[in-house]
N, C-alpha and C positions, 0 to 999 in steps of 0.2 A: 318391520317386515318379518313375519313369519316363513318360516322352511318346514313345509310338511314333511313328517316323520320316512314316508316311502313315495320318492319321488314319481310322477305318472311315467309310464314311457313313451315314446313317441309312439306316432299314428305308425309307422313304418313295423317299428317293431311288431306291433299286434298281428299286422299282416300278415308278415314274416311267419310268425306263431301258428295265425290259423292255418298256413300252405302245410305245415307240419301233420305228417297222416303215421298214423299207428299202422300197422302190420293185420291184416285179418286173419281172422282162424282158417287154415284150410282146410275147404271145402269135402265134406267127403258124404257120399248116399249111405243114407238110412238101411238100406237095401238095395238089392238089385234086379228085386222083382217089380212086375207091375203096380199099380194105385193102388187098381182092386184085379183080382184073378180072372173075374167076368164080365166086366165090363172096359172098353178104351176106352178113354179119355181124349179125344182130339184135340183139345186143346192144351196139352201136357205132354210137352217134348217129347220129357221120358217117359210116356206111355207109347209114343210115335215110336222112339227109339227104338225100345224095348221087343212091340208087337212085330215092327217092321223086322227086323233079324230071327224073332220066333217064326213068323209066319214066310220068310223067305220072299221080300217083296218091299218094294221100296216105299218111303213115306208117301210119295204121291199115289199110287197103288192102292195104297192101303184106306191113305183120304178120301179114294173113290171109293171102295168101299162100303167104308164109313159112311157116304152119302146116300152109295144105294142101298144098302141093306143095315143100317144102325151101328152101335156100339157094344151089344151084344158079342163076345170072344167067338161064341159057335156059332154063332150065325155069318161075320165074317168069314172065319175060319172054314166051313163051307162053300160060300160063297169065291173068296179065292181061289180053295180045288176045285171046283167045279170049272171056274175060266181055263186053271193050268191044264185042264184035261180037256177039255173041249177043242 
C-alpha cells in the first residue's frame, strides 16, 4: 500500500477555501464629469446623477425629458427652462 506524497484534503475543506473572498480595490470615478458633454445617456446612472443636479431637477424629470425631446444636453436643457418658466 502506497501513501501519496501530498495527501488530498477533504471535500469540506475545499469549500471552506472557496467561501474565502479577497478584499476589492476601492472603487473610485474616473471623473466626475459627464460620459460625453453633449449628450445623456439614460441608461447610465451617472449620467442621470450627474445631469439631474446640473440641470436642478430630478431623475424622473429629467427621463421625461429625455423622452420628449432626446439626449441632446441643449435641447434638454431648454426644454426644462422652458417648463420652470411657464
Amino acid at each position: 500500500m502506497s501513501h501519496p506524497d501530498h495527501p488530498k484534503p477533504h471535500e469540506h475543506e475545499e469549500v471552506e477555501k472557496s467561501k474565502l473572498r479577497t478584499a476589492h480595490a476601492e472603487h473610485t470615478e474616473p471623473h466626475a464629469g459627464p460620459h460625453d458633454p453633449k449628450e445623456i445617456n439614460p441608461k447610465m446612472s451617472s449620467d442621470i446623477a450627474y445631469w439631474s443636479k446640473e440641470l436642478h431637477v430630478t431623475g424622473d424629470q429629467l427621463h421625461e425629458a429625455i423622452r420628449a425631446h432626446g439626449t441632446h444636453v441643449e435641447k434638454v436643457r431648454a426644454a426644462l427652462h422652458h417648463h420652470k418658466t411657464a
